[in-house]
Backbone as JSON, one array per atom type, in Angstrom:
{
  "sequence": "XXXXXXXXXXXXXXXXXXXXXXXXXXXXXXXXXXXXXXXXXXXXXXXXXXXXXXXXXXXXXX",
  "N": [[-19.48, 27.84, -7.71], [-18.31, 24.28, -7.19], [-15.97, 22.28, -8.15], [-17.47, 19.35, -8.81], [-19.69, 19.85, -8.5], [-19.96, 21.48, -11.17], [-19.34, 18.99, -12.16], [-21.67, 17.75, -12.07], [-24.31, 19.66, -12.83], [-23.72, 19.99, -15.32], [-23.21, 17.69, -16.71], [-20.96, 16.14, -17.87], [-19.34, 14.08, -19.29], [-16.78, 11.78, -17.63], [-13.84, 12.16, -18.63], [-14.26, 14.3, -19.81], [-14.26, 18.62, -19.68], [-13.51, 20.55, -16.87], [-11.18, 19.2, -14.79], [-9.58, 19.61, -12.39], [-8.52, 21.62, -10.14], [-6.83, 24.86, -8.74], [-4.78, 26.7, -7.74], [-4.13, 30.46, -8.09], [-1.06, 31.56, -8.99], [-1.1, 34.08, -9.38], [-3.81, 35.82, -9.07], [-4.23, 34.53, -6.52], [-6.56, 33.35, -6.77], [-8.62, 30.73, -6.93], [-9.19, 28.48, -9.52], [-10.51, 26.44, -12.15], [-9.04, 23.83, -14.07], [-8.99, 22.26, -16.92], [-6.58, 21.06, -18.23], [-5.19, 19.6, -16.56], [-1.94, 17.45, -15.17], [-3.52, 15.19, -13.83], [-6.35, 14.03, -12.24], [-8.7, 15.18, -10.2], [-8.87, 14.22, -6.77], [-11.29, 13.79, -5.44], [-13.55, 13.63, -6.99], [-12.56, 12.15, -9.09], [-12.84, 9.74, -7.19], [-15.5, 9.57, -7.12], [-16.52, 8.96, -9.78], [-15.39, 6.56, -9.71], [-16.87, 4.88, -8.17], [-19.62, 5.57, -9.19], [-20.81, 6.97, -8.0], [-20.89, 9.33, -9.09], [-22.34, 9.74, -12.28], [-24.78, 8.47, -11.02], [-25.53, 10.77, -9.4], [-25.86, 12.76, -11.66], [-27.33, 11.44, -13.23], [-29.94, 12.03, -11.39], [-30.25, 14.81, -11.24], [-31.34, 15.12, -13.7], [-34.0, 14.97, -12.88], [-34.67, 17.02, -11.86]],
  "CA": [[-19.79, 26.44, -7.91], [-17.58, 23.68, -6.73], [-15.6, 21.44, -9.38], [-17.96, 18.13, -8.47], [-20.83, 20.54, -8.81], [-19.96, 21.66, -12.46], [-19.89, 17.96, -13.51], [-23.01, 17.2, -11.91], [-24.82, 19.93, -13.1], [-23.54, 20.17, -16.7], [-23.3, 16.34, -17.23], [-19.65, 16.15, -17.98], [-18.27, 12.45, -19.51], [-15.83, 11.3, -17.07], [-12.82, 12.62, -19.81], [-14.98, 16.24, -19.96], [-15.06, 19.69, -18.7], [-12.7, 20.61, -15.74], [-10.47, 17.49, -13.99], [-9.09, 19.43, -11.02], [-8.55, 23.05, -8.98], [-5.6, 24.94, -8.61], [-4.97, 28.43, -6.66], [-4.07, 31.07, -9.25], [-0.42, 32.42, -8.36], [-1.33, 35.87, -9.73], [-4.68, 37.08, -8.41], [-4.39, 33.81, -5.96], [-8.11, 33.13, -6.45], [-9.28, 28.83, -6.7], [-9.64, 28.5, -10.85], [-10.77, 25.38, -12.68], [-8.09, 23.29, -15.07], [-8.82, 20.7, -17.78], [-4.9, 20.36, -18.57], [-4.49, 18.9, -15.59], [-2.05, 15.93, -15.29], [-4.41, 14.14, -13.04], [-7.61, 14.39, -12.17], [-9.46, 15.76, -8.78], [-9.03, 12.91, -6.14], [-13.12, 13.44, -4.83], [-14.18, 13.41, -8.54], [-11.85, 9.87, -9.18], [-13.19, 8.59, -6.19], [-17.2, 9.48, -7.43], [-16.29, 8.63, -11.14], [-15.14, 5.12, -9.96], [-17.6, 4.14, -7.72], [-20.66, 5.3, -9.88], [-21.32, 8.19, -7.31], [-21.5, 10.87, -10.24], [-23.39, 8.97, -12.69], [-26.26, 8.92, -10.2], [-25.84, 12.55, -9.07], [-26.15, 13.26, -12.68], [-29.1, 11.32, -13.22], [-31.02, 12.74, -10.24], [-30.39, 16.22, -11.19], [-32.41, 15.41, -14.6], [-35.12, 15.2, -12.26], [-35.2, 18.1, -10.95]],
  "C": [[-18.5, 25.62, -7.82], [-17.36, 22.9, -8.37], [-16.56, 20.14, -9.56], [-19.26, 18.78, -8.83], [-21.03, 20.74, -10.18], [-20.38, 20.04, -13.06], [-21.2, 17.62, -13.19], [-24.33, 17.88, -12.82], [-24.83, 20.33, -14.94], [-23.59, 18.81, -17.45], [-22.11, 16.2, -17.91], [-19.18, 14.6, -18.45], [-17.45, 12.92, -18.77], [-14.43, 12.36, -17.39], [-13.15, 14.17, -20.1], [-14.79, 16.96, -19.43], [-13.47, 19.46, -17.63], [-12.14, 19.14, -15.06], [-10.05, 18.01, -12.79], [-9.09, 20.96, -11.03], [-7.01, 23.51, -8.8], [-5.78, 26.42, -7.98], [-3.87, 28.99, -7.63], [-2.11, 31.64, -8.3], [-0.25, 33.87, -8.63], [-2.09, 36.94, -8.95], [-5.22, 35.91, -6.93], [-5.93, 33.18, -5.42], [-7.96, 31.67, -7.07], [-9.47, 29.14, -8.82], [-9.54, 26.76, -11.5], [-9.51, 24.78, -13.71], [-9.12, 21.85, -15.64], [-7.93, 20.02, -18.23], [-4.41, 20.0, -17.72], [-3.77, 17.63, -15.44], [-2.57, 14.9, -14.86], [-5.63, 14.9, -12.32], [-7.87, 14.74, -10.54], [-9.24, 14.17, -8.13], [-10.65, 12.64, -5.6], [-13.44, 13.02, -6.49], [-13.57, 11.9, -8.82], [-12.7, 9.77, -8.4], [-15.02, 8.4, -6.77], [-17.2, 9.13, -8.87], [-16.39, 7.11, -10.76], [-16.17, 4.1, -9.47], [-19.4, 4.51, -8.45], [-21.59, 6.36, -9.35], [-21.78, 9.56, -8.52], [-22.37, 10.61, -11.39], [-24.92, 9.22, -12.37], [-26.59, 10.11, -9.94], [-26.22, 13.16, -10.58], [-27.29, 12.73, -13.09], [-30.59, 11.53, -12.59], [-31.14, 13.98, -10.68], [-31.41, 16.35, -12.79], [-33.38, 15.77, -14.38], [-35.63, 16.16, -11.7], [-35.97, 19.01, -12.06]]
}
């Protein structure tokens, strides 16, 4: 599951849950961060414009 995916499907406040992606330098596998100093630039961009919001209120529906 993708980072944009987690907040959608868990319902994440903005401030919640994973902020960005990083590639492990150990077992160099993709792993989630919440101590990130800045957040995912797709996630900002769907945070600001209201894009995740909606994706999160559609997926109630399902």
């Amino acid at each position: 599951m993708s980072l944009i995916d987690i907040h959608i499907h868990r319902n994440f406040l903005p401030d919640q849950g994973p902020q960005n992606v990083y590639q492990c330098e150990f077992c160099e596998a993709w792993h989630l961060t919440s101590k990130s100093p800045e957040r995912n630039d797709r996630l900002q961009q769907m945070i600001d414009s209201g894009e995740m919001k909606r994706k999160q209120q559609a997926r109630r529906w399902e």
